[in-house]
C-alpha positions as CSV (number, residue, x, y, z in Angstrom):
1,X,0.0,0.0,0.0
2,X,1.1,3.5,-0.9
3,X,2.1,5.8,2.3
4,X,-0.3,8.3,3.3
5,X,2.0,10.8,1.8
6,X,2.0,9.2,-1.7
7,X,-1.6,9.0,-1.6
8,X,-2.3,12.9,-1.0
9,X,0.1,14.2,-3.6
10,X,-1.1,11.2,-6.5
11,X,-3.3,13.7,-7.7
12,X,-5.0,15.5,-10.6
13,X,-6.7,19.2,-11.2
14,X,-10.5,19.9,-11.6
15,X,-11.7,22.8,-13.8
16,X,-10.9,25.1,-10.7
17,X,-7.2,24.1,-10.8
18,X,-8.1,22.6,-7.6
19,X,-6.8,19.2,-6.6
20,X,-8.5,15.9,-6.7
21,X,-7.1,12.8,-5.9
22,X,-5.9,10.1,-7.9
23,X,-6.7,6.3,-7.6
24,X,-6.8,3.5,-10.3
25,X,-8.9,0.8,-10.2
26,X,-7.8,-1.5,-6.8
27,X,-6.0,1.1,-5.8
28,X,-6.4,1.0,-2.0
29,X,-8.8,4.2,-0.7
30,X,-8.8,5.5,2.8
31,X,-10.1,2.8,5.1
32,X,-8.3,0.3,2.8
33,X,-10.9,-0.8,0.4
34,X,-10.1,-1.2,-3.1
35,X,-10.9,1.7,-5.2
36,X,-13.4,1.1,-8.6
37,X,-14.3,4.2,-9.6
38,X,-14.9,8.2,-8.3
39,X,-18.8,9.0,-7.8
40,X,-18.0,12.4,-7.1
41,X,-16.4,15.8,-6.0
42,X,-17.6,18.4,-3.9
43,X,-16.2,21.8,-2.5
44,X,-14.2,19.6,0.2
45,X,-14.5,16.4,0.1
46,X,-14.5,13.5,-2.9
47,X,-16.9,10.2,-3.0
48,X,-15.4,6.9,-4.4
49,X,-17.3,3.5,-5.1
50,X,-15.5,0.7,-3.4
51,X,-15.0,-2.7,-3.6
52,X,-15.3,-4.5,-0.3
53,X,-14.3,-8.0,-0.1
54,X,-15.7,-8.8,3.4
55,X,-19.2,-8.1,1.8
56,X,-18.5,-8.9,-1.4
57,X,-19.8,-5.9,-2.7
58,X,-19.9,-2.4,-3.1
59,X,-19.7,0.5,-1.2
60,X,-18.8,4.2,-0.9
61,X,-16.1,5.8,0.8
62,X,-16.2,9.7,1.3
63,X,-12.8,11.3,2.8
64,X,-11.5,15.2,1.9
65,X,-9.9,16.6,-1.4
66,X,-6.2,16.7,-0.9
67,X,-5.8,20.1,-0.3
68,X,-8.9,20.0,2.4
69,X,-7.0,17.6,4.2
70,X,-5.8,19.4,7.5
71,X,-8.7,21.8,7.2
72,X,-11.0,21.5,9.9
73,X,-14.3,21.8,8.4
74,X,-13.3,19.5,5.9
75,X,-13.2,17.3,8.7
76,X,-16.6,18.7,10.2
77,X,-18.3,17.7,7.4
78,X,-17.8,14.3,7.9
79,X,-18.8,14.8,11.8
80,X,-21.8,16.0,11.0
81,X,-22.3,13.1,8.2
82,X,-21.4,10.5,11.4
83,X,-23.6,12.6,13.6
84,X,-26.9,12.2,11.1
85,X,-26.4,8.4,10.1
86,X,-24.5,6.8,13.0
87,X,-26.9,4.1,14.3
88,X,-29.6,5.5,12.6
89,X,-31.0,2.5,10.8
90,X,-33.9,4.3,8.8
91,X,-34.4,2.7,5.4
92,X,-34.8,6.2,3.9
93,X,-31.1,6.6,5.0
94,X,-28.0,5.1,3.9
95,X,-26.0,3.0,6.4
96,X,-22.8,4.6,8.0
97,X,-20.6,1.4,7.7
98,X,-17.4,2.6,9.1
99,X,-16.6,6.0,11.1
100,X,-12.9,6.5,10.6
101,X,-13.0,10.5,11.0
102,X,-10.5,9.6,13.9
103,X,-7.5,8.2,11.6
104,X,-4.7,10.5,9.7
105,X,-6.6,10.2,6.5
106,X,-10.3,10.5,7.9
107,X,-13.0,8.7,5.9
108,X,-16.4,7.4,6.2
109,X,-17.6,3.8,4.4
110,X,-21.3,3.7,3.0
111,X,-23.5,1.4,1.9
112,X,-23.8,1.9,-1.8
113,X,-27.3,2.7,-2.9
114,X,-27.9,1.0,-6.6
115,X,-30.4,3.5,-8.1
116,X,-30.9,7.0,-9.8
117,X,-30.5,10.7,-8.0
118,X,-34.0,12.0,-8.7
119,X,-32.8,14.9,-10.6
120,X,-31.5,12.6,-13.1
121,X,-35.2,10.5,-13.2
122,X,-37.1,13.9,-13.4
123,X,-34.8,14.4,-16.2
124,X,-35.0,11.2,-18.3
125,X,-39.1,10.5,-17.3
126,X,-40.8,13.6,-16.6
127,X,-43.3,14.6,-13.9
128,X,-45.0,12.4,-11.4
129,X,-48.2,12.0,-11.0
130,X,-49.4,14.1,-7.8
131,X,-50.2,10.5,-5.9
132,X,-46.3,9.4,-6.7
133,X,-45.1,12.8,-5.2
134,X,-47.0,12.5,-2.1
135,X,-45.6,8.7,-1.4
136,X,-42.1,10.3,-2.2
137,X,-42.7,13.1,0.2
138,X,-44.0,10.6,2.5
139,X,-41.0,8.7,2.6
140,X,-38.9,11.6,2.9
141,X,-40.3,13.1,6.0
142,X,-40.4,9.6,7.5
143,X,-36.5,9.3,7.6
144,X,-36.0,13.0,8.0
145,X,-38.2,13.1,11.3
146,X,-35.5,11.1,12.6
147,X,-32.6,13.4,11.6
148,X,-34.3,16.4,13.2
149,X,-35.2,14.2,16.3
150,X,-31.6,13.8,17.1
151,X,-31.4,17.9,16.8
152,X,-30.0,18.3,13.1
153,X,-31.3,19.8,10.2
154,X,-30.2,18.3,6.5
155,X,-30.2,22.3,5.1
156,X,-29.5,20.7,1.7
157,X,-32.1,18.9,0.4
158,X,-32.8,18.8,-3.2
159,X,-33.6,16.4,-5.8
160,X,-29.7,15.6,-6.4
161,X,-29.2,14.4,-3.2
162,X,-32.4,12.1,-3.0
163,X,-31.8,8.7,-4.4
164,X,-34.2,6.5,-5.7
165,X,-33.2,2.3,-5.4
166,X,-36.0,0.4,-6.2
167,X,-38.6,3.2,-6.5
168,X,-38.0,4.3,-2.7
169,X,-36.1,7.5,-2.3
170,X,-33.0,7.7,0.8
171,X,-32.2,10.9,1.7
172,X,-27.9,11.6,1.2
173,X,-25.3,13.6,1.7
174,X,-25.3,15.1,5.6
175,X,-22.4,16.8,5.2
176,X,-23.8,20.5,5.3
177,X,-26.1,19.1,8.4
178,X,-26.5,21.5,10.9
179,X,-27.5,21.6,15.2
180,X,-31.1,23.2,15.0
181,X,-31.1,26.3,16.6
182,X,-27.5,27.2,15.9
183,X,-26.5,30.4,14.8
184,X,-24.6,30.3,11.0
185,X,-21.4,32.1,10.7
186,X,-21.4,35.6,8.7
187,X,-20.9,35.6,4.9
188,X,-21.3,31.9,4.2
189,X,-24.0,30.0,2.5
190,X,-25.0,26.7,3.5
191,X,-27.2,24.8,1.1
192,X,-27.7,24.7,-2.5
193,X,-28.7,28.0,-4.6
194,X,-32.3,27.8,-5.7
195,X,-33.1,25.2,-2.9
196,X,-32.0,27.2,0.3
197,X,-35.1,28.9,2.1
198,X,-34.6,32.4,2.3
199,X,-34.1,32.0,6.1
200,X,-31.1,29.7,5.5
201,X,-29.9,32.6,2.8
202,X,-30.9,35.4,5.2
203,X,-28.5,33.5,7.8
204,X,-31.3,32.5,10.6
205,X,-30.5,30.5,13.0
206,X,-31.2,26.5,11.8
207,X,-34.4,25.4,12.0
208,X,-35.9,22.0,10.8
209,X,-38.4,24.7,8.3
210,X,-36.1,25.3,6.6
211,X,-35.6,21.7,5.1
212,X,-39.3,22.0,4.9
213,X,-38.5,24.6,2.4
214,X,-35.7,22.6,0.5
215,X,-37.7,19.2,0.5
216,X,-40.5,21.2,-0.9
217,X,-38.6,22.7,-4.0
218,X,-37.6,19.0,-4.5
219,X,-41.4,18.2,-4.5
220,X,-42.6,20.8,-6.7
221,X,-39.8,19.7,-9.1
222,X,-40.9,16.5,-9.3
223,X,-44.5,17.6,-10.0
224,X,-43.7,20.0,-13.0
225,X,-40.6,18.0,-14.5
226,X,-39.0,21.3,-14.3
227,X,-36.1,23.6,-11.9
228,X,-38.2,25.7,-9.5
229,X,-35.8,28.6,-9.3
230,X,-33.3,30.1,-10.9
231,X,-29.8,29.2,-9.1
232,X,-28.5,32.4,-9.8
233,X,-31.5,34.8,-8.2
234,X,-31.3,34.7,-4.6
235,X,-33.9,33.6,-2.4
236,X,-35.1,37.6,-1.5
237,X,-35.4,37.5,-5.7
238,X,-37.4,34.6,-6.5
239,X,-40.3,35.0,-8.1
240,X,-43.7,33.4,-7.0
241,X,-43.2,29.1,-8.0
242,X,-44.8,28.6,-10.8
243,X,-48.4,27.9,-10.7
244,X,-49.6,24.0,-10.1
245,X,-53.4,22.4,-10.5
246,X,-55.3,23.1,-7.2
247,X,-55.2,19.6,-5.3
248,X,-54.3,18.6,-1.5
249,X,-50.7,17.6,-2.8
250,X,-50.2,21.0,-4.8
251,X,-51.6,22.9,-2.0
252,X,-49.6,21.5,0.5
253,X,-46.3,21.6,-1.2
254,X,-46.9,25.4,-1.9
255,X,-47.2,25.6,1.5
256,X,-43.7,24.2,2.0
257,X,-42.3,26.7,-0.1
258,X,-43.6,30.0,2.3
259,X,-41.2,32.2,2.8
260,X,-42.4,33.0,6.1
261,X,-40.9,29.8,7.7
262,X,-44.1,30.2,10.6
263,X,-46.2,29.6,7.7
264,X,-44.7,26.3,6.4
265,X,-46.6,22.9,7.7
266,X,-44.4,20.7,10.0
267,X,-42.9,17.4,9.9
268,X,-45.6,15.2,11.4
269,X,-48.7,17.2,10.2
270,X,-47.1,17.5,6.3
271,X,-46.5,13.7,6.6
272,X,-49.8,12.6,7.7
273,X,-51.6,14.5,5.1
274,X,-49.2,13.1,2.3
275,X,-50.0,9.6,3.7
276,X,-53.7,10.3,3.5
277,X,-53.0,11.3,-0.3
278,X,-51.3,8.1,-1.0
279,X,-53.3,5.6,0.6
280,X,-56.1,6.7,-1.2
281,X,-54.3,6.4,-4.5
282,X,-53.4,2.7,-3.1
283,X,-50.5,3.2,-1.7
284,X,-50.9,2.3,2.2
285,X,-47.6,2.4,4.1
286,X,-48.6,1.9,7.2
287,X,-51.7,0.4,8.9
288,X,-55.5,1.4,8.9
289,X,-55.2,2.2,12.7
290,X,-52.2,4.4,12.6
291,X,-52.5,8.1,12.1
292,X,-49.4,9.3,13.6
């Protein structure tokens, strides 16, 4: 195996002249699974599908760029990744196989999710039908109760990081997670532009609304087939969404996109109302007796 050394400087250039790392296929990654291919890059850290041998099968490491390495929130990103997902065994989640945010190198190892981002499904198929986007929202809210009930909010959700494996979505990438009720430092955005409330943009403190907000974009997305916003107006900027068909779906994801965060629905009551929507279309997740 290389040194630690060797594997921070084998490394290439993005567009930005900013380095990425370098791994050929079975090359060992951080946390010493073979490496098959990169998934992807963000602003700190990179994503790698794995090979792991004990499973016989794959998975998906995540550690920092090269030149993120001894920066510290390139390591908080991953704490707040281990924070969201440790033990949390929600099916609308991935599984946090391995925390090794404590080595030189740190690095997580997830389950790797077989399926399509729905930005790339809304893309390739179109709309859903209004009973297929309250099922989706459904699901969401069911594993994103749990994230906010251990004090976080996701602040990043958007149709990009929702993956659909087997036509169930899981709810990814925790790495901008925040502690609800925390105050954001000065003059830097969390969240994706044209999916971060105008709260989150405004720099409130976290709330669990403003995923509200963000899942909602997603939703009204997957209801017209097309972007909500522009990316490049900011939230104070947007114009109205564009206008859907009156129905208990379309209402309620309108709703989601206030920009008063007071006036947004919350977790449980927006869940229980998408439930309603989809059972009567047929699809009952839960039992007759439960309405909570």
């Amino acid at each position: 195996m290389e040194s630690l050394a060797e594997d921070v400087n084998a490394e290439m250039l993005d567009a930005d002249g900013a380095p990425v790392s370098r791994y050929l296929p079975g090359d060992q990654l951080p946390g010493r699974l073979p490496a098959w291919e990169r998934l992807g890059v963000g602003y700190r850290c990179e994503t790698w599908l794995a090979w792991s041998p004990e499973m016989w099968g794959p998975a998906v490491v995540k550690f920092p760029r090269p030149h993120q390495l001894d920066h510290p929130r390139a390591r908080a990103s991953l704490d707040r990744e281990v924070a969201a997902l440790a033990g949390n065994l929600h099916p609308g989640l991935p599984r946090l196989y391995e925390d090794g945010t404590g080595a030189p190198m740190p690095y997580l190892v997830f389950e790797h999710i077989d399926g399509i981002a729905l930005d790339d499904e809304i893309d390739e198929h179109g709309a859903f039908a209004a009973a297929e986007v309250a099922l989706l929202a459904t699901q969401l809210l069911a594993a994103l109760r749990t994230v906010h009930a251990r004090g976080l909010a996701h602040v990043d959700i958007k149709p990009a990081n929702v993956m659909l494996r087997d036509g169930r979505p899981l709810l990814i990438d925790f790495g901008s997670a925040r502690v609800i009720g925390t105050t954001q430092p000065s003059g830097k955005l969390i969240g994706s532009p044209g999916y971060a409330a105008p709260d989150l943009e405004a720099g409130a403190p976290i709330s669990a609304a403003m995923d509200m907000y963000g899942l909602g974009v997603a939703l009204h997305e997957a209801l017209t087939g097309d972007v909500a916003f522009d990316p490049d107006l900011a939230a104070s900027e947007r114009p109205t969404p564009p206008p859907l068909p009156a129905t208990e779906v379309t209402d309620l994801v309108l709703r989601m996109l206030a920009a008063d965060p007071g006036d947004r629905p919350d977790v449980d009551a927006a869940l229980n109302t998408f439930a309603d929507v989809a059972e009567s279309a047929g699809h009952s997740r839960r039992p007759s007796w439960v309405r909570s």
